[in-house]
BAVEX-18284 format. One record per residue (C-alpha): residue in three letters; residue number from 0; chain; x, y, z. Coordinates in nm, 2 decimals. Layout:
BAVEX-18284
+-----+-----+-------+--------+--------+--------+
: res :   n : chain :     xx :     yy :     zz :
+-----+-----+-------+--------+--------+--------+
: ALA : NUM :     A :      X :      Y :      Z :
...
+-----+-----+-------+--------+--------+--------+
***
This chain:
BAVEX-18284
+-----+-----+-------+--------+--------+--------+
: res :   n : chain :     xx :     yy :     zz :
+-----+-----+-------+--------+--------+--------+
: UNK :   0 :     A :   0.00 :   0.00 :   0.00 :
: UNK :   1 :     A :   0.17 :   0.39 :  -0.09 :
: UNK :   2 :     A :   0.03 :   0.51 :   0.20 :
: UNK :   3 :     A :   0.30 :   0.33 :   0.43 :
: UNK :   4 :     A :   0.55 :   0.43 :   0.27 :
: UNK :   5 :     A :   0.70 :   0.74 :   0.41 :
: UNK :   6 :     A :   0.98 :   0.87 :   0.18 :
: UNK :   7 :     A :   0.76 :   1.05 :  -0.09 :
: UNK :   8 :     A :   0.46 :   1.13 :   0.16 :
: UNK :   9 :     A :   0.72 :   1.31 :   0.44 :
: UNK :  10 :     A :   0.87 :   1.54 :   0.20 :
: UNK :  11 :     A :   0.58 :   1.65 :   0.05 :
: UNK :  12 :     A :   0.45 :   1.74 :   0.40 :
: UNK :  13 :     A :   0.76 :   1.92 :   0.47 :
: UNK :  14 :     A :   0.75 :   2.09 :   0.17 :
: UNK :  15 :     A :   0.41 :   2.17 :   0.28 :
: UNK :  16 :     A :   0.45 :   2.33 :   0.59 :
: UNK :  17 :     A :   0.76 :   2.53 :   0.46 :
: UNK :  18 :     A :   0.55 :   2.70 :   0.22 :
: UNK :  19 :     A :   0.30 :   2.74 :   0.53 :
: UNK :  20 :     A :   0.55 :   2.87 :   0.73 :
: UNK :  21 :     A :   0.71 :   3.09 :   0.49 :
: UNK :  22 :     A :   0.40 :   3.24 :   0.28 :
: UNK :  23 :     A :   0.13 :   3.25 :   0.55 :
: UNK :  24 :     A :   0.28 :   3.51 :   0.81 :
: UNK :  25 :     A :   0.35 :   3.77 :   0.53 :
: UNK :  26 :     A :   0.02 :   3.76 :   0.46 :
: UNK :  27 :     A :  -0.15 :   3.73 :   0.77 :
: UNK :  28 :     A :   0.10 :   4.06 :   0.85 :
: UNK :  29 :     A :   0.00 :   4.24 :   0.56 :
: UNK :  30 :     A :  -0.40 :   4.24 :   0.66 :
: UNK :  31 :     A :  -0.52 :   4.56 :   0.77 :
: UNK :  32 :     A :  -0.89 :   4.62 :   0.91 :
: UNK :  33 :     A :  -1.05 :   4.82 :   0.74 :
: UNK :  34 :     A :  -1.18 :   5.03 :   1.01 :
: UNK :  35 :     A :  -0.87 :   5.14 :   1.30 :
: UNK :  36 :     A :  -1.02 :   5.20 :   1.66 :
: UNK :  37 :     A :  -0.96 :   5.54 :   1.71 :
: UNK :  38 :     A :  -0.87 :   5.68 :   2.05 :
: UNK :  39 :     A :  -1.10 :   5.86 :   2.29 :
: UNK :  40 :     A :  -1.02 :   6.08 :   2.52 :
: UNK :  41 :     A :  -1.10 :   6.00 :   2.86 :
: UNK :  42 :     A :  -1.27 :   6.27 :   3.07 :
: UNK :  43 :     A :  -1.27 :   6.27 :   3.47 :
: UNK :  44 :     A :  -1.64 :   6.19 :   3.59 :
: UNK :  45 :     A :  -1.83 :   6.32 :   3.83 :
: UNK :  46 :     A :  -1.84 :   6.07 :   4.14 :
: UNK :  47 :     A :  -2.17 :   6.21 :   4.37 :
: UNK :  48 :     A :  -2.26 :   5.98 :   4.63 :
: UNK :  49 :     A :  -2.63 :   5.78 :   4.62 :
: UNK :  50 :     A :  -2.91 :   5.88 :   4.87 :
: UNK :  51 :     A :  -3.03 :   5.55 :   4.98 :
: UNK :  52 :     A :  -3.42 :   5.64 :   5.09 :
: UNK :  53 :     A :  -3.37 :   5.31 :   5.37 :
: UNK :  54 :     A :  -3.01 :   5.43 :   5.53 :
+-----+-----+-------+--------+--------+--------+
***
């Protein structure tokens, strides 16, 4: 049976994974969303305590 034997199936899958390894980070690097977050500014709040009607 070809499946059981190694030699031509192992180098393709190291072929494989070099071309993975090689190709796929440049592209996944490359992406850009296509909408940034943009920053907000942060303002101080108010901090007023709560009038509890039972305290």
């Amino acid at each position: 049976m070809p499946q059981l034997l190694p030699t031509p199936w192992f180098m393709t899958l190291v072929f494989a994974w070099a071309v993975f390894l090689c190709f796929a980070p440049a592209k996944v690097k490359s992406h850009s969303f296509s909408n940034e977050p943009a920053s907000v500014k942060t303002q101080k709040l108010e901090k007023t305590s709560w009038n509890w009607p039972w305290s």
